[in-house]
N, C-alpha and C positions, 0 to 999 in steps of 0.2 A: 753161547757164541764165543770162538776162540778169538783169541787177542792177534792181530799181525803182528810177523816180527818183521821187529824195525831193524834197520843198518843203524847205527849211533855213533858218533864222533862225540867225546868233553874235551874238552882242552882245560889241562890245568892237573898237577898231581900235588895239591892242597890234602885238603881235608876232606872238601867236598868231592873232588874228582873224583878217586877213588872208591869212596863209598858209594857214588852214584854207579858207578862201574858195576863192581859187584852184584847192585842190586838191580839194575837193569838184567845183568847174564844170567843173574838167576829167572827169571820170566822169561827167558829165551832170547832175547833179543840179542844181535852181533854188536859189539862194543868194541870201539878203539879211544884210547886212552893216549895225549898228546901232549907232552909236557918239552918247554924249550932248558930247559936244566937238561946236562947232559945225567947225571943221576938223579933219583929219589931218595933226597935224604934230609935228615933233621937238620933245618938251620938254626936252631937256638931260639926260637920263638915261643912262645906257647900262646894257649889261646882260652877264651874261655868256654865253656861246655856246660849248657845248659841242659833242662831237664830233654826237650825235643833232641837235640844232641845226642844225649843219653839211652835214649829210647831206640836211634838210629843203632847207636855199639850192641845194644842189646838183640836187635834185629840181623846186625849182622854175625852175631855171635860170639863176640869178641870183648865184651862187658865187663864178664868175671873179674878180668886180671887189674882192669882200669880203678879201682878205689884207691887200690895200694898204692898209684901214682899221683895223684891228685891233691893239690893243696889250695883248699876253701880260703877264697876270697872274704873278708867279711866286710870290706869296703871299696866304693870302689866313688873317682871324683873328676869331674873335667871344667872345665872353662871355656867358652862357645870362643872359636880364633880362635885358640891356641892350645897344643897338648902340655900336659905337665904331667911330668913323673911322677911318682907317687910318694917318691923320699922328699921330694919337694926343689930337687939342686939343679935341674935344668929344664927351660922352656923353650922352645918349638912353635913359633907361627904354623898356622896350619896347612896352608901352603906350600913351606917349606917342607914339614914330616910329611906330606904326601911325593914328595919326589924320588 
């Protein structure tokens, strides 16, 4: 039984956007991809990238080149209310860091 193709709309040019994109087009379906940023580009954030993650860059083919940028965490710590940095020198209600 063939798959319908769908019309699709993501909003969002994150991490996930895109990759959804892709792999939506590839099975056929029409995709439009909606982002309120006038460009797609790195704000300076990073993120973390698990093994599911991983599996996705692999999927999409694009895996190989990712070790060589990647720097292991080997801990990681929060406080329920409140963010704190990981150097320890500023805290954030959580309220606040969500705005």
């Amino acid at each position: 039984m063939a798959l319908q193709k769908l019309r699709i709309a993501i909003v969002g040019c994150g991490t996930a956007g895109p990759a959804a994109a892709v792999l939506l087009k590839r099975q056929g379906h029409e995709v439009v991809l909606f982002e309120r940023a006038p460009e797609c580009k790195a704000v300076g954030a990073g993120f973390l990238l698990q093994p599911s993650g991983m599996a996705v860059l692999e999927e999409l083919g694009i895996m190989k080149g990712v070790p060589a940028r990647l720097l292991m965490m080997l801990s990681m710590a929060g406080q329920i209310g409140t963010w704190r940095c990981p150097a320890g020198n500023a805290s954030v209600p959580r309220d606040e860091a969500a705005k």
